[in-house]
N, C-alpha and C positions, 0 to 999 in steps of 0.2 A: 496288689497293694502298691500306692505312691509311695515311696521311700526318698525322703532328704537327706543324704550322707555331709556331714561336717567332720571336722576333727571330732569334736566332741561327740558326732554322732556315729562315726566309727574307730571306735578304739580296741586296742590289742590289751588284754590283759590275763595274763598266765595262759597266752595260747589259744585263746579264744576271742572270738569278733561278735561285737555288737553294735547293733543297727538300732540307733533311737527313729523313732517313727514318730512325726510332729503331729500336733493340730490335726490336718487336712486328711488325715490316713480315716475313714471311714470306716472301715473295718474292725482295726485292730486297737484302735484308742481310745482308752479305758476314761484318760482325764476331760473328754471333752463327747460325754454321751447324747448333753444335748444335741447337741450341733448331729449326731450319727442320726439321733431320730429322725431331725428335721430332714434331713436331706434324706431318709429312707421314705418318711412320708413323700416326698418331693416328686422323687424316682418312683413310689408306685402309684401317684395321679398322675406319672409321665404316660405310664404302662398302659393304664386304665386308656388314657386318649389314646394312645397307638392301637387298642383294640378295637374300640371303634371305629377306627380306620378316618380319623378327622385328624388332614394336615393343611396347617392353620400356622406354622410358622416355619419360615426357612433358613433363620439367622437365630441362635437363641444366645441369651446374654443370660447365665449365673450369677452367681454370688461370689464375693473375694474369697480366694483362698490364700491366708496368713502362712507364711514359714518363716523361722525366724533362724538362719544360719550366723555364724561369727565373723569375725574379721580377720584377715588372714588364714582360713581357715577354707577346705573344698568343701564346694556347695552344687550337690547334683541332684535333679530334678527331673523324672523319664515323665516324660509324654505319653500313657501307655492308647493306644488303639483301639484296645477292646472297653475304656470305657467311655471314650467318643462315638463307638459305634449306636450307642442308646440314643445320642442326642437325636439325631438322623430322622428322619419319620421312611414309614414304609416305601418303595417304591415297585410304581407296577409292570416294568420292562422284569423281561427273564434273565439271573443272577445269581450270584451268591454272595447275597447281603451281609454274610460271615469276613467274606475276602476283599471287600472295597480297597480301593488305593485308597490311602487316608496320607496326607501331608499336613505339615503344620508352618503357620508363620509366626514369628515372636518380635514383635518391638516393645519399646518402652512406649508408655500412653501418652500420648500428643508428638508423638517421635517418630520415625522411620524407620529406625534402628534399634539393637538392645544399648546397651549401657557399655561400656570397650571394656569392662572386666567380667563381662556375662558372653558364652559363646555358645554355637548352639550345633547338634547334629543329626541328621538323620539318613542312613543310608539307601533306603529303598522307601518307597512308598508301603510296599509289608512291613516295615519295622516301624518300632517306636522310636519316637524322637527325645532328645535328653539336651536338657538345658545344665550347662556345667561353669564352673569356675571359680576366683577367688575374691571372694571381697576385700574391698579398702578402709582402712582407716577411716577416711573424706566420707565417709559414707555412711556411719557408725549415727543412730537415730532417725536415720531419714528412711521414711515407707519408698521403696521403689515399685510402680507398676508394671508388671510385666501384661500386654495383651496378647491371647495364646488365641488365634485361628484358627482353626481345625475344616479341612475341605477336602470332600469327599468326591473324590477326581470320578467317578460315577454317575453319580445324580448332579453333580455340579453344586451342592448343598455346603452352606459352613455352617459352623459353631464356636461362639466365641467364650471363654473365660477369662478369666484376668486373675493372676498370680502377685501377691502381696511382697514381698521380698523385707522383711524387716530385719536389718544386719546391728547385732550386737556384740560390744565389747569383749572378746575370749578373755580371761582368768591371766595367759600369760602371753599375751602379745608382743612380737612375733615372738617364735620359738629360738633360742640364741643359735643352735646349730641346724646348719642346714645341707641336705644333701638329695642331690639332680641326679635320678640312674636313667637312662634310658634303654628300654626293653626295644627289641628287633623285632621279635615276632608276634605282635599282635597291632591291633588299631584302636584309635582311641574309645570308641564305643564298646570295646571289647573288655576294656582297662576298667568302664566307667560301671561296670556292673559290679552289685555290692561285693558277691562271693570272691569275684578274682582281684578286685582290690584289695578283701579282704585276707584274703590270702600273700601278698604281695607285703600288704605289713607284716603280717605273721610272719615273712621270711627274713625282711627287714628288722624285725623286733628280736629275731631270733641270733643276728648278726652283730646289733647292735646294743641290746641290750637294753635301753632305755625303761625310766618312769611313764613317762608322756611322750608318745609322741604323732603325731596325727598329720595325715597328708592334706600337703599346702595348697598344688598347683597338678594338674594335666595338660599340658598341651601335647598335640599332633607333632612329628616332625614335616610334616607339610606345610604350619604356622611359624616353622624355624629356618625354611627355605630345603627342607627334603624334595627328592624327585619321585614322581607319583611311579610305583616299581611296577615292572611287567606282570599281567595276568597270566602266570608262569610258576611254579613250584611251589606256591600256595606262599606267595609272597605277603609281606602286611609293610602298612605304611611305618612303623614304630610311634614311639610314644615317649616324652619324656617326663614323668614322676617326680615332684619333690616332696620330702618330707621334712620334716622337723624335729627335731627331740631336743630335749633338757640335759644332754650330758654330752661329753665330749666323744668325738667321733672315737670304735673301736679301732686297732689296731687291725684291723681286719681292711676296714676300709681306705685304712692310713698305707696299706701297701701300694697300691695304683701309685704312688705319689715318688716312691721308690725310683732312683737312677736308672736301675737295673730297666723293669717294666714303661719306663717312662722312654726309653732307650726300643725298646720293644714296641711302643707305639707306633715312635715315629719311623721307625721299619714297615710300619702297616700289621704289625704281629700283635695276638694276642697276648694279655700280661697275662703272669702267673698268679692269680687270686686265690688265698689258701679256703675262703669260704664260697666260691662259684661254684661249690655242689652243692648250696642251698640254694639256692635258685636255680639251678638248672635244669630240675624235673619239670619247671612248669614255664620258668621266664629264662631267655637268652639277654644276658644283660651285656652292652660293650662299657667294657669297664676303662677304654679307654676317653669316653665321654664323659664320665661320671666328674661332677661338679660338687666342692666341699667348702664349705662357706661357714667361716666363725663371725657371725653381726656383729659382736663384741669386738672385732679389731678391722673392722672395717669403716674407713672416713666417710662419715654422711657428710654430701657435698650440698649447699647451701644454695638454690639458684632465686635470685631476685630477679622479681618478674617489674616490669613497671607500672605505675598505677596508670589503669586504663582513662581516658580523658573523652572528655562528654561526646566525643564524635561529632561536632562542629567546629570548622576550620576558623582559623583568627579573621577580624573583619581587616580587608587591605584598602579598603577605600570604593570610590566609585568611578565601573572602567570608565575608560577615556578611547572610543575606537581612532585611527588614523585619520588626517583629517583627507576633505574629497580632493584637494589641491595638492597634487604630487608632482614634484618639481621633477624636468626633465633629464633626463642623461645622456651622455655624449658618448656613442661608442665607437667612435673615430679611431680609439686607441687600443680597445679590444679587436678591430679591424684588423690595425697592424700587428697585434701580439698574435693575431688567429693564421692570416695569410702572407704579409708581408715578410714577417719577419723568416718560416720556412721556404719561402720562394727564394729570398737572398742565398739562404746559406745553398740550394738546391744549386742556384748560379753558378756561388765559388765554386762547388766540386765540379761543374761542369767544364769551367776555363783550367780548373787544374791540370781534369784529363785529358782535355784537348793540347794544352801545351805539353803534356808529359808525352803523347801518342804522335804528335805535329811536331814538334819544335825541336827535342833531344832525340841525340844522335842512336839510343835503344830503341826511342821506338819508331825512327821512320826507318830503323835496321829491321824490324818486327815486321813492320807497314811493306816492305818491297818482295820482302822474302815469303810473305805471303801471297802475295802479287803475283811473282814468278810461278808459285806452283801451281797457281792458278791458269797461267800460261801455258807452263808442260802440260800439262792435265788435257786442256782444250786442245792440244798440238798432238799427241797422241792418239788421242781419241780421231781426228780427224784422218790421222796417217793409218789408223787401222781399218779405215770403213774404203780407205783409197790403195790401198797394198795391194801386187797384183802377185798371187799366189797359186798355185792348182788347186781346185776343186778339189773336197772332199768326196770320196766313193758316194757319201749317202746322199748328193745331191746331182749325179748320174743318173742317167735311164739304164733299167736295167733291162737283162735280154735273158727269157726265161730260155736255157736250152732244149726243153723238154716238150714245152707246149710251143713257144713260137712267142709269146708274148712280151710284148716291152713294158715293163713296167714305171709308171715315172717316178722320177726323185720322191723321197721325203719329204726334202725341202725345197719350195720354189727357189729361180734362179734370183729373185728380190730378197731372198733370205737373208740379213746380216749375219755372220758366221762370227762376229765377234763376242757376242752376247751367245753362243753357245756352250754350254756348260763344256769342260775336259771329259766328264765321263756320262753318261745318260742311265737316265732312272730309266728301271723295269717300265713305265707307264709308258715310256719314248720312245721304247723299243718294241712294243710288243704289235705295230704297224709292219717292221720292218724284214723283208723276207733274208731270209741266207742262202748266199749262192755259193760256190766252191772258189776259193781262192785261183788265182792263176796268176804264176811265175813267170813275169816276162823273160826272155832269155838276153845274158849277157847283160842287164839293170834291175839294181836294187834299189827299191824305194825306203827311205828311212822315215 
């Protein structure tokens, strides 16, 4: 069974829910037999051609299907699978024509898209898909078309229908009190099925008490900027809920609002709600979210829009391009602002520094005494390559006493010994043989 849920088509009363089923329900719709026949006729000369195995169409186009939901008021709409799969004709690869992937597309008719108060879901290509949301005012008379594509990721086959949407004034438009729970633990196609919505008033009506009161709005908290949560503990995305009623919020729901609990939020704690054991067999509600809203004392803000204008620009005459005789220009003077003028000042600092380094008495004091150690430096250097000193041992022949043999120096006699390091790395040494010291008598060498 199609089932359109409205406020009016699901309401709470003494504890029980009911589900009006429009028009288009086939089955179960007593007011509108003709129309059951016609489309039973329809569906068994479908049949009849699928048995003779004549496929003869691959796109097929129905007849409108009318619902007429209210304004302001949830309006949902399942896509079911199993009665797409008839349209289909047989196919001859090996299958199971039962379990097709079936997906659906929905725009408005001459449109790309649906309509921005009509949304749409489907979570797997095995489920049904559900067209949900809330009608506008703006909207109230006007037939909207919905085109519903049905493709059968299989055979590569569609099917098209088209859904009438005709939105009519509610009795008591909006509902004056309004109130946004948002549930944790489920998703919103979970929310959108009759029984656990229906259940979800029951708990709410239980709370609350009301005459009237019928669910507004469903949105995802994924639509509200939620994070899509880890496929990890049997997570769900949440769901935010609004309802409506005719009477002023109870005292039940007037606690969230409480210092105390309000104080408790913003800790990150849960309040203390004396009625969250009626919800809590089936719904985790954070009651720190929960949105309460009297339409009655709230300012309708007025925005003037401006009136739109024919979308042709004013007439400004007839251009006039530049003419072909473009008078010359002298950049004689951009010259001088370019190079001339940083080359001067480049000068000044030049004769500064020459006379500050030249002229005064700091800096040809600077100027000499650099000079001079320039002098020592060269004068050292040349006294240590000309110093006549003894030879180092390790530039001696040595005289092996053992074998007989002379060994020569390490280092040639052209060796400069000034440029010899004080102590010699492992790598300098490991040429060099060791012989036994010996004590001249009567001289020490220091």
């Amino acid at each position: 069974m199609i089932c359109t849920m409205s406020a009016a088509a699901v309401a709470v009363w003494l504890g029980t829910v009911v589900c009006t089923v429009h028009a288009y329900d086939t089955k179960h719709s007593a007011l509108h037999g003709r129309n059951v026949r016609v489309e039973q006729s329809v569906a068994l000369k479908q049949r009849a051609a699928v048995s003779r195995d004549v496929v003869t169409i691959l796109s097929r186009s129905h007849a409108d299907r009318n619902v007429y939901p209210s304004a302001g008021v949830l309006f949902v709409h399942v896509l079911e699978r199993e009665y797409f799969k008839g349209e289909f004709p047989p196919y001859p690869k090996s299958g199971d024509p039962s379990n097709d992937p079936i997906t659906f597309n929905t725009n408005l008719k001459g449109y790309p898209d649906r309509p921005g108060w009509l949304r749409y879901i489907q979570r797997t290509p095995h489920s049904d898909g559900v067209l949900y949301g809330s009608p506008t005012a703006e909207h109230i008379g006007k037939p909207t078309v919905i085109e519903i594509t049905a493709y059968n990721r299989r055979t590569f086959e569609t099917a098209r229908h088209n859904l009438v949407i005709n939105i009519k004034a509610a009795e008591e438009f909006p509902l004056p009190y309004q109130a946004e729970f948002y549930i944790k633990n489920m998703n919103v196609e979970e929310v959108l099925a009759s029984e656990v919505l229906g259940d979800f008033l029951g708990a709410v009506k239980n709370v609350w008490q009301p005459e009237r009161l019928n669910a507004i709005n469903i949105t995802s908290a994924l639509d509200r900027g939620g994070r899509v949560p880890l496929p990890i503990n049997n997570l769900k995305e949440g769901v935010y809920v609004m309802v409506g009623a005719d009477v002023p919020f109870s005292s039940c729901l007037r606690e969230v609002e409480s210092p105390h609990n309000q104080l408790r939020c913003s800790q990150e704690m849960e309040p203390v709600i004396s009625c969250d054991k009626k919800f809590r067999a089936q719904f985790q509600i954070d009651w720190c979210k929960i949105s309460l809203v009297d339409i009655n004392k709230v300012v309708p803000v007025y925005v003037t829009r401006p009136e739109p204008g024919t979308g042709i620009l004013p007439e400004f005459g007839e251009y006039k391009p530049p003419s072909e005789s473009l008078k010359s220009r002298d950049y004689f003077s951009d010259f001088l602002i370019t190079l001339a003028v940083p080359s001067a000042v480049a000068l000044v600092l030049f004769f500064i520094l020459g006379y500050t380094m030249c002229c005064r008495r700091e800096g040809v004091i600077q100027l000499v005494h650099h000079s001079s150690i320039q002098k020592s430096t060269k004068e050292l250097r040349s006294m240590s390559k000309n110093r006549e000193i003894s030879w180092p041992l390790s530039t001696l022949p040595v005289f092996n006493p053992v074998s007989g043999e002379v060994v020569p120096p390490i280092h040639p006699d052209n060796y400069e010994t000034t440029s010899m390091p004080l102590m010699q790395t492992q790598a300098n040494l490991q040429n060099q043989i060791t012989i036994p010291q010996q004590r001249p008598s009567g001289k020490w060498y220091s």
